[in-house]
N, C-alpha and C positions, 0 to 999 in steps of 0.2 A: 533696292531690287524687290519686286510684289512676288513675294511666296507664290507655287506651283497650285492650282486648286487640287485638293484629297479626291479618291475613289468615293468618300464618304458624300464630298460635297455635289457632286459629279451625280452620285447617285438620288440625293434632297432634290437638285434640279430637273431632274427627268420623270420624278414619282410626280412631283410639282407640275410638270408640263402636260402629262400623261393626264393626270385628273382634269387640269383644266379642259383639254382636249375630251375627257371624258362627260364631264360638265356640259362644254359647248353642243354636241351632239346632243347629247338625252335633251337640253333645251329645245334646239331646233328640231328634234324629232316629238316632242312634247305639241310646239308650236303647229306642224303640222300635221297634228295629228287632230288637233282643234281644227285648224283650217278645214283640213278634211271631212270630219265628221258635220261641220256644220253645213260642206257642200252635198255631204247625203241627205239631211234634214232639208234644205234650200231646194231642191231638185223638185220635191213634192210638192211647193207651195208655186203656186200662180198669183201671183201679186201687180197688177196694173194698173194707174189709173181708171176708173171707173167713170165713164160718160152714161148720157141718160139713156135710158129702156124703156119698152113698153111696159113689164113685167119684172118682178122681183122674185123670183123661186128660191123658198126656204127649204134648204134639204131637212127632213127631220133631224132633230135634236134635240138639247136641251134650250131651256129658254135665252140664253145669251144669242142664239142663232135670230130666234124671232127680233131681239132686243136691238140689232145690229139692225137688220131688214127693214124694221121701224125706223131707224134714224136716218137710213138710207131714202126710204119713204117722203121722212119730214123733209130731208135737204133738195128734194126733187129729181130723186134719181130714176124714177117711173113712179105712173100714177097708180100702177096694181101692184098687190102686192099675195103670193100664190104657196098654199102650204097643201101640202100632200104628205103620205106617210102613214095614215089608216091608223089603227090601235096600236098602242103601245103597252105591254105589258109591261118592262119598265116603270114606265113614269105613271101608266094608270090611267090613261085620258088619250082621245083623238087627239091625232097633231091638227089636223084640219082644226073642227070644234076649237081646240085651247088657243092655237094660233088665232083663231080670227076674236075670241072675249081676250087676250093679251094686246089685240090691236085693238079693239074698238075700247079696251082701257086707256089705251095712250091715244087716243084723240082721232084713229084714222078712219073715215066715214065709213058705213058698210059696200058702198058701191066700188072702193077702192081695195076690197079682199074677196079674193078667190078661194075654195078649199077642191081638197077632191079627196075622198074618205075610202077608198079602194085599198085594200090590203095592199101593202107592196113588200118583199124583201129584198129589193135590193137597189142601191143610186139607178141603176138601170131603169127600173120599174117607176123609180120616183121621175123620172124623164120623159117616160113613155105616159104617164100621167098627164105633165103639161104637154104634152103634145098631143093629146084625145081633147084637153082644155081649147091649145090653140085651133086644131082643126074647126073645131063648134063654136068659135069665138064670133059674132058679131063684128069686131073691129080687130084690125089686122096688126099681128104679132109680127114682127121684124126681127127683133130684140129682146133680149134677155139677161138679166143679172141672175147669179147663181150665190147664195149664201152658204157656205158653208165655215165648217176649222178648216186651219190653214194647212194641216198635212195633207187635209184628202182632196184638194182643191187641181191636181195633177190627174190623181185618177177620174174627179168630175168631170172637169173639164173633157177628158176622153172620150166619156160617157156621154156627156149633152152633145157635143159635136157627129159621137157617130149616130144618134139619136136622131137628132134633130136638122142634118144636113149643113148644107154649106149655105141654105137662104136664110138661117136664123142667125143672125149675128151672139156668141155666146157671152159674156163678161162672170169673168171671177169675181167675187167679194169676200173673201177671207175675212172671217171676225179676227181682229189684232188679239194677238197672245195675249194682251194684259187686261183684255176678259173674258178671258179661258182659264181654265187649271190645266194647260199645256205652256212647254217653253222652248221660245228659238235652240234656246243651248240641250237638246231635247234629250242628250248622252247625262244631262247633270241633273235627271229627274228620272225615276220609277215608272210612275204612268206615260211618259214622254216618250221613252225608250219601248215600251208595250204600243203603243200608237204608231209609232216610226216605222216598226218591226212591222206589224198589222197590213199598212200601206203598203208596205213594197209587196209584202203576200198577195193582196187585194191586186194593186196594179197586174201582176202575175198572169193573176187569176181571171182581172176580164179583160185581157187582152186575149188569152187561151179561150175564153168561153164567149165571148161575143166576136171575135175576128178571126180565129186560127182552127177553132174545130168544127166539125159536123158529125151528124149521123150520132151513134152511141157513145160516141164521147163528150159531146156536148150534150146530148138528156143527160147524161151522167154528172157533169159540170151542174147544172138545171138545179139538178136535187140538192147542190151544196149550196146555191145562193146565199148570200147572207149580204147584209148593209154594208 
């Protein structure tokens, strides 16, 4: 006859069950919590295949931006290739000027680089740029590739389109994270998390200040511009 189980043991099996139950949660809430946060990071990036363009537009940056634009260039993805962005204090140099002695370093003819040297602060203004370019262009813009990082590529995208209307066809080109000092997993990085953060502000921001205000709210918007 199998002995009755003890209060003692009764109690082993449910401290047991209880943790495990405790365990399985905090995993799955762990799990989704990754899921989740990489769908806030993923939100911001516009990532599609890329077909060919008339034009290649480098948002300002640093040079990984140019470096992409180029090989974009080489592979025949448009025959121009178009930097705007005015001085930089930053970096200490025209993005115009550097962009075109970084291309005509890597091989690209001068006929195939555009610049436009116009102060600008903000994606907005970098738009309204190639579109003063397209208007005066001898041969006819359709099309468009847009360089930028991958987070800000949601709020460009915004931006060129309400810019540029619905006769310009726009395409994203994201430089891939792994030549950037940004990372998809963007919660398990410092500067990643500062970017991530940035964008959705940004996004906020010109959606209020180029589609939702007028009058003294939007000059007021105006004065905050920034990239």
């Amino acid at each position: 006859m199998n002995p009755r189980p003890t209060q003692k043991a009764h109690s082993t099996a449910g401290r047991v069950v209880l943790l495990a139950a405790i365990a399985t949660v905090t995993i799955a809430a762990f799990l989704n919590r990754e899921q989740i946060l990489m769908q806030i990071g993923n939100y911001l990036v516009v990532d599609e295949p890329v077909g060919r363009a008339d034009i290649i537009h480098v948002i300002a940056g640093d040079d990984y931006r140019t470096d992409y634009a180029i090989e974009l260039y080489r592979n025949g993805s448009a025959p121009m290739v178009f930097y705007s962005g005015g001085w930089c204090t930053e970096h200490g140099y025209y993005h115009g000027a550097h962009g075109r002695e970084r291309s005509l370093a890597a091989g690209i003819p001068a006929g195939g680089i555009a610049t436009d040297e116009a102060t600008v602060t903000s994606t907005y203004m970098e738009a309204q740029r190639l579109k003063a370019w397209i208007d005066q262009s001898p041969h006819p813009v359709r099309s468009v590739i847009v360089v930028t990082d991958a987070f800000s590529t949601r709020r460009t995208s915004w931006v060129f389109h309400w810019v540029l209307g619905n006769e310009i066809r726009v395409q994203m080109a994201p430089v891939p994270f792994d030549r950037t000092p940004y990372r998809q997993q963007w919660w398990k990085d410092a500067g990643s998390r500062a970017y991530v953060r940035d964008e959705y502000s940004k996004l906020a921001y010109n959606l209020l200040r180029y589609r939702l205000s007028s009058g003294w709210l939007q000059r007021w918007l105006a004065s905050l511009d920034t990239e």
